[in-house]
C-alpha angles and dihedrals in degrees: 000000000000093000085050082049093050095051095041081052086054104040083051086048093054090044096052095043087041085055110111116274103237098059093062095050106139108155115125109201078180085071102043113131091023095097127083129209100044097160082083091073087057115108114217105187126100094202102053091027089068096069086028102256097300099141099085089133100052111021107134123195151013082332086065083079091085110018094045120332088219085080098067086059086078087063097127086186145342115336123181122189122182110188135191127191146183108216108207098340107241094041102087098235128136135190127198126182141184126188141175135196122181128179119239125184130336106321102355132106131190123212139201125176126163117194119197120185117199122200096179124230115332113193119246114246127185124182083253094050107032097165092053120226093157102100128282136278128220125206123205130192133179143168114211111201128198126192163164135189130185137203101221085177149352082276117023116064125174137174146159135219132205111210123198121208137208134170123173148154134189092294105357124071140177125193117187140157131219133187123214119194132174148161133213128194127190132197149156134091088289093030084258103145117072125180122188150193138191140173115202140203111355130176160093123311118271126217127214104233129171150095095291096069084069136083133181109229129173125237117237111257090023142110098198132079121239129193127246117200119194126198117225120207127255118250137214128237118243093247117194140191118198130179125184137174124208140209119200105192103184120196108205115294105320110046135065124184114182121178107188131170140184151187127222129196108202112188100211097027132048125278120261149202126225129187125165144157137217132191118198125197109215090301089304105088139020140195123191136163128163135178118221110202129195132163114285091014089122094052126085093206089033106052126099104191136058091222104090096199111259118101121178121188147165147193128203106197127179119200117241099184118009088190094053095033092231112150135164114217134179108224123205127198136178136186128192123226144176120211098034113032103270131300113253131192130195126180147171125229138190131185115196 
């Protein structure tokens, strides 16, 4: 029974991502800037960044964290990433990011990624001091994930992913949690068709408290100071649902093509398209590039992101065990802006 349960899932799963585009449109553009913590729609992956995040159906590994949290489910062992980018070059912010995925069980892996974002020094102003000259201020913020995935057969994987969330600066702070869940499913004669689906970043409102949403003011008349304590509003998460299919055409031993999409309904931004391809050279090399449209993108005066739409990326990877299937490889991604110079990604990565 429970194998019969698990097929007709899938089979439910194929015919809602195979229904036509346009009648699960949900952005809202009306809503854009009212949602807070969107540096959880930042990809921090240099491997999955490179064709902008489009494989959703057929990510495997600790980068499925992001893209869809179904994909680590495919760790066999033990894989490490460390990632740098450079977030809108010219901007002086940095991310750095760490992850781990092990393999328990039988079919279980447990995953751990941190995520720091750096905005470098800001100088402290004051309505006495406009211009500054009283020391600097550094914000941080990070995004702590949780998770486990599990292979429930050679063709149906799930997993979910709690996310923490902090956000500070030097007197004002924010703490949040967000849950990720997702499902992938793959077919064909050479397990070649993916289909995939993930839900992204919910979660309850956070609030904005500290020191820094108070003043100490005097009343007219009056020698002494009094406190004044203002309330800041609670803000949304910027919740997403993306769903992606995948086609692996392999060309004897050597050669992989996959061509992959994707739509995204973002519930503060507007939706988007994704479409991307990748070569791989029998596990050594890699080739990707994708394109991420939204309405307005070609347009200079319509347009309401600095990302334009294309992303190009590679990895260079060299086998350490071919038994064991351990290997160390070197991702690039880039990500082409306008306004900045680009954002680009590079990370390390080891499977043990």
């Amino acid at each position: 029974m429970n194998k019969i349960f698990k097929y007709f899932a899938a089979l439910v799963l194929t015919a809602a991502l195979t229904l036509p585009a346009a009648r699960v449109f949900a952005g809202n553009k009306d809503r854009t800037g009212q949602a807070g913590a969107s540096e959880l729609l930042i990809n921090p992956w240099a491997r999955s960044s490179g064709w902008g995040g489009v494989n959703v159906a057929g990510v495997k590994g600790l980068e499925g964290m992001f893209t869809n949290i179904a994909g680590t489910a495919h760790t066999k062992g033990t894989e490490l990433i460390f990632s740098h980018t450079q977030w809108l070059q010219g901007s002086e912010i940095g991310i750095n990011t760490f992850g781990l995925t092990q393999a328990v069980g039988n079919s279980g892996v447990l995953g751990l990624g941190i995520m720091s974002m750096s905005f470098g020094d800001i100088p402290i102003t004051t309505e006495d001091l406009p211009d500054g000259g009283i020391g600097n201020f550094s914000p941080t913020y990070m995004n702590i994930n949780i998770s486990y995935a599990k292979a429930f057969s050679s063709s149906i994987y799930g997993g979910i992913n709690i996310k923490i969330v902090s956000e500070v600066i030097s007197d004002v702070s924010a703490q949040g949690i967000a849950i990720d869940a997702g499902i992938q499913y793959v077919t064909g004669p050479r397990e070649n068709i993916r289909f995939g689906i993930t839900l992204r970043n919910v979660g309850p409102t956070m609030r904005f408290n500290g020191d820094g949403l108070s003043i100490r003011s005097l009343l007219p008349g009056q020698e002494s100071y009094f406190t004044l304590e203002q309330r800041s509003a609670d803000f949304e998460l910027p919740t997403q649902l993306a769903m992606g299919a995948a086609y692996d055409f392999k060309i004897g031993e050597m050669h992989r093509l996959t061509l992959a999409g994707n739509f995204i309904s973002n519930s503060f931004t507007k939706d988007q398209f994704v479409f991307g391809a990748e070569y791989e050279l029998k596990s050594y090399l890699m080739l990707r590039g994708g394109y991420t449209y939204e309405e307005g993108i070609t347009s200079d005066s319509d347009r309401t992101t600095a990302f334009t739409g294309p992303s190009a990326g590679f990895t260079v990877a060299v086998p350490l065990d071919k038994e064991k299937g351990s290997s160390i490889a070197i991702d690039y991604s880039y990500r082409a802006t306008d306004p900045f110079n680009g954002t680009h990604s590079i990370g390390a990565r080891f499977n043990l």
